[in-house]
C-alpha positions as CSV (number, residue, x, y, z in Angstrom):
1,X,0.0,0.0,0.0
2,X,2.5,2.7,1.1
3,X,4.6,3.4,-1.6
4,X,2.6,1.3,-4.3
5,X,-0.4,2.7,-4.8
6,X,-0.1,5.9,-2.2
7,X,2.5,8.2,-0.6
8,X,2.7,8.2,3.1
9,X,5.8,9.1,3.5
10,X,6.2,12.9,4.7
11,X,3.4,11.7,7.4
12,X,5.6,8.8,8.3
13,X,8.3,10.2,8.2
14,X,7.4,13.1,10.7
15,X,6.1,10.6,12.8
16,X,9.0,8.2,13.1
17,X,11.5,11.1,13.3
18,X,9.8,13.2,16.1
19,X,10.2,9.3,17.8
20,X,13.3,8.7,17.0
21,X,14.5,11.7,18.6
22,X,13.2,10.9,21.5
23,X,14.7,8.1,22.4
24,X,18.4,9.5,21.1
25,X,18.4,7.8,17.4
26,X,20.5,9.1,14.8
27,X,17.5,10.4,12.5
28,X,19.1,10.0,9.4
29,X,20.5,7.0,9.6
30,X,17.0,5.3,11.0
31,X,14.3,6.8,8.7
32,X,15.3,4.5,6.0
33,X,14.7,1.4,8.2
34,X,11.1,1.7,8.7
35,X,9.6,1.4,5.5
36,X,8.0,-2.0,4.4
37,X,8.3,-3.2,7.4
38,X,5.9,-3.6,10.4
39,X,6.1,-0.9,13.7
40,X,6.2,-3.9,15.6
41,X,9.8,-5.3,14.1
42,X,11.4,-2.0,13.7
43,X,11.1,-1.0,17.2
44,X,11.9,-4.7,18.7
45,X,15.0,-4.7,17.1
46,X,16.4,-1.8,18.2
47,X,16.8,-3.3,21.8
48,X,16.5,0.0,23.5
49,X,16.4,-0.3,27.2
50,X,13.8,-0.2,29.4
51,X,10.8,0.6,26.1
52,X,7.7,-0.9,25.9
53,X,7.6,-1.8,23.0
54,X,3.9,-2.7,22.0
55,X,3.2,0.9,24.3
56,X,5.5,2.1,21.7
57,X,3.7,0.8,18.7
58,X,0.2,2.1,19.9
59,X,1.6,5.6,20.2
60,X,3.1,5.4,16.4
61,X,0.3,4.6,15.2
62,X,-2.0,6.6,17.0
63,X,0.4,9.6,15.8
64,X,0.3,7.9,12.1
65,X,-3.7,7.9,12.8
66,X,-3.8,11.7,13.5
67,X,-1.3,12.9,10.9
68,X,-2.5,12.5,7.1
69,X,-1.3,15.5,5.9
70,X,0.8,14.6,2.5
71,X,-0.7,11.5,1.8
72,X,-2.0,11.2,-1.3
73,X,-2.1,8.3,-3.8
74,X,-0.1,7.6,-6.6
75,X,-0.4,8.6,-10.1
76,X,-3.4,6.7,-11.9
77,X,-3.4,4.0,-9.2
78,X,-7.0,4.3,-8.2
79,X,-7.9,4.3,-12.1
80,X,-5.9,1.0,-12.6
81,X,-7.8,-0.5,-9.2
82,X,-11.0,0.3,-10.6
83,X,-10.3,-1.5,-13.2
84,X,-9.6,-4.8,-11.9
85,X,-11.7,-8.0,-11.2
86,X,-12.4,-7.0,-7.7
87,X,-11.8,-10.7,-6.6
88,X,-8.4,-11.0,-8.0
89,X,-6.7,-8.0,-6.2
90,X,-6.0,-7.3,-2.6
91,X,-3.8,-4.8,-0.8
92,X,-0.9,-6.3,1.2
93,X,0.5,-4.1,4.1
94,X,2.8,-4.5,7.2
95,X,0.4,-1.4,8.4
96,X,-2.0,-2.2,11.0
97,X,-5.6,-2.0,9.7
98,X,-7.1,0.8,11.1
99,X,-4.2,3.0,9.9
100,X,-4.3,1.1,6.2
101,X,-8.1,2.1,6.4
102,X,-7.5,5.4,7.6
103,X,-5.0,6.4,4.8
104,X,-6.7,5.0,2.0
105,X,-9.7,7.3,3.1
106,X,-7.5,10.0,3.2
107,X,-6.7,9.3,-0.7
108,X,-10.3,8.4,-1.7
109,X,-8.8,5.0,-3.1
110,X,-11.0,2.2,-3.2
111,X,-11.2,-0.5,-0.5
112,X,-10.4,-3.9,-1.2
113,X,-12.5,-7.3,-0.9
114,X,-9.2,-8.5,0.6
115,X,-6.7,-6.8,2.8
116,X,-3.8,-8.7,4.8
117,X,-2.7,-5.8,7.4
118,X,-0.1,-6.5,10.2
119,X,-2.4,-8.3,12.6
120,X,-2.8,-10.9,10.2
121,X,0.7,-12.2,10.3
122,X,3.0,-13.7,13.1
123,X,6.0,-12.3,10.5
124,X,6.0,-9.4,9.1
125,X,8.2,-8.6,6.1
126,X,10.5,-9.7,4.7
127,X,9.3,-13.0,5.7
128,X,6.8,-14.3,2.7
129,X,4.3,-15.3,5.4
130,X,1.5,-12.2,4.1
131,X,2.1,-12.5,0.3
132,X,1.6,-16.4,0.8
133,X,-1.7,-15.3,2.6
134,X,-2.7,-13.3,0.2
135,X,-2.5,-15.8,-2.2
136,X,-4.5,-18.5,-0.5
137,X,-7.2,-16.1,0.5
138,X,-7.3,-15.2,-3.3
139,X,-7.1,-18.9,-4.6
140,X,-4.2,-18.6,-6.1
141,X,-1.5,-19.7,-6.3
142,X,1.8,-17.4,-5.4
143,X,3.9,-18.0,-8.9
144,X,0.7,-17.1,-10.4
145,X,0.7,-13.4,-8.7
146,X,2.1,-10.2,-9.4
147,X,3.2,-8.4,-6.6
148,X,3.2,-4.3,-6.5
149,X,6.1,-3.2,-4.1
150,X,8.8,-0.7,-3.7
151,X,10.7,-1.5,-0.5
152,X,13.3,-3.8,-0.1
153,X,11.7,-5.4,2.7
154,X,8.5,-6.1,0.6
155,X,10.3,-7.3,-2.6
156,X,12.0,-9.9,-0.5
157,X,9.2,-11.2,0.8
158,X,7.7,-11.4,-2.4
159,X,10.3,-13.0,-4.2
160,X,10.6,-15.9,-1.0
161,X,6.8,-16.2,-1.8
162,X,7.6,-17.1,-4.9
163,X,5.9,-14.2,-6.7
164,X,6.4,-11.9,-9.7
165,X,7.3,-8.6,-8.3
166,X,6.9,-5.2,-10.4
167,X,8.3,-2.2,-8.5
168,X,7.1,0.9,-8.3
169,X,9.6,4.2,-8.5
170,X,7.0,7.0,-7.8
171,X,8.5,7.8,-4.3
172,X,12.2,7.1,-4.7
173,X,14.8,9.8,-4.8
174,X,17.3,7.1,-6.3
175,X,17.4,5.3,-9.3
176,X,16.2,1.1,-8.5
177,X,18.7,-0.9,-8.7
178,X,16.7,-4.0,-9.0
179,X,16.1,-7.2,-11.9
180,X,12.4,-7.1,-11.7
181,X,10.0,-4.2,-14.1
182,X,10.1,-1.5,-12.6
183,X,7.0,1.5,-13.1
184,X,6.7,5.0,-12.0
185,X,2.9,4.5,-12.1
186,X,-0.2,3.2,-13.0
187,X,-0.9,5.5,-15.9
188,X,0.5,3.5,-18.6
189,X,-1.4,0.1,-17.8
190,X,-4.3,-1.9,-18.8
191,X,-5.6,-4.8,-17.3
192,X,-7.1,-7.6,-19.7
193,X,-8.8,-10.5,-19.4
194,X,-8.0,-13.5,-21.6
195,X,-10.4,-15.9,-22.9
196,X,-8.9,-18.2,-20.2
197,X,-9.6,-15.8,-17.4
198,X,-6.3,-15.2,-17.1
199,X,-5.7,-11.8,-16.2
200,X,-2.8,-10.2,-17.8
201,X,-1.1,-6.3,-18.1
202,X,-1.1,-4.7,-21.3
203,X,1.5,-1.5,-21.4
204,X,1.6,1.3,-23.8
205,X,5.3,1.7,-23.4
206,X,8.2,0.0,-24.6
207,X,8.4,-3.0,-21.3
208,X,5.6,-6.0,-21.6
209,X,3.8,-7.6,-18.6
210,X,1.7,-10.5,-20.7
211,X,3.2,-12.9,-18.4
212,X,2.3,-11.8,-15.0
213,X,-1.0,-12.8,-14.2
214,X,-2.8,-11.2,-10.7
């Protein structure tokens, strides 16, 4: 979700700085660790002394919950969403439901049938445990999927999943460095159904995605 089909990441970023301060971080160097990966994770492994750390997570996402300014989806993602089988797509996020829910409000994107959020895992990424999920719940199988990401995290747990990853550039400052497609948005593709039922991404541009199926 963050990062593939919206931007939360001045809001995030705000949040997880004004934290990280707190407790004496070098702000810099952490910011880049919390993406595409679950609140839960980041803040265990730090192994700060004497921090709560689920009393840590509620406060982060409670201050994720109250800040939205900035977020804002990504160029003609909710287009491409809308036109999708709505049984054959879900959104896959190491967010925690209620702050999934309340950012995709905040874009006006549309909900899914089928969301896996961090309560739905025991391991976050970039164990494949929510991709895998995400396929059975979908009756698919995971080589048959195309996963959307843009964090390192997530395409690792895609690729241990065993899916086809396509990753999405809109909100990095550097160029991807990556062997999988790679998209700055949703603007140049079409989703088609076969006569199969397969469904398959037709692009305008120059790259081909006929053989990812979703």
């Amino acid at each position: 979700m963050d990062g593939t089909i919206l931007s939360s990441i001045a809001s995030a970023e705000r949040v997880w700085a004004a934290w990280a301060l707190k407790h004496g971080l070098d702000v810099e160097t952490f910011l880049p660790t919390i993406h595409g990966v679950r609140a839960v994770e980041t803040v265990r492994n730090l192994n700060l002394p004497g921090v709560d750390v689920m009393a840590e997570v509620e406060a982060l996402t409670q201050a994720e919950l109250d800040d939205v300014d900035g977020v804002e989806a990504i160029a003609g993602a909710a287009a491409f969403l809308g036109a999708l089988p709505p049984e054959r797509w879900a959104i896959v996020t190491s967010s925690p439901r209620r702050l999934a829910l309340r950012r995709l409000e905040a874009t006006g994107l549309p909900l899914p049938r089928l969301m896996i959020t961090a309560e739905d895992v025991v391991n976050g990424k970039p164990a494949p445990d929510c991709f895998l999920l995400a396929a059975e719940r979908l009756g698919q199988k995971p080589q048959d999927c195309l996963v959307f990401e843009d964090a390192p995290a997530g395409i690792q747990a895609a690729e241990a999943a065993g899916a086809k990853v396509m990753v999405i550039t809109a909100t990095h400052t550097h160029v991807a460095r990556t062997p999988h497609p790679t998209i700055p948005g949703y603007g140049a593709l079409t989703p088609l159904l076969d006569t199969t039922g397969r469904l398959t991404l037709a692009a305008t541009h120059r790259t081909s995605f006929q053989d990812a199926s979703v």
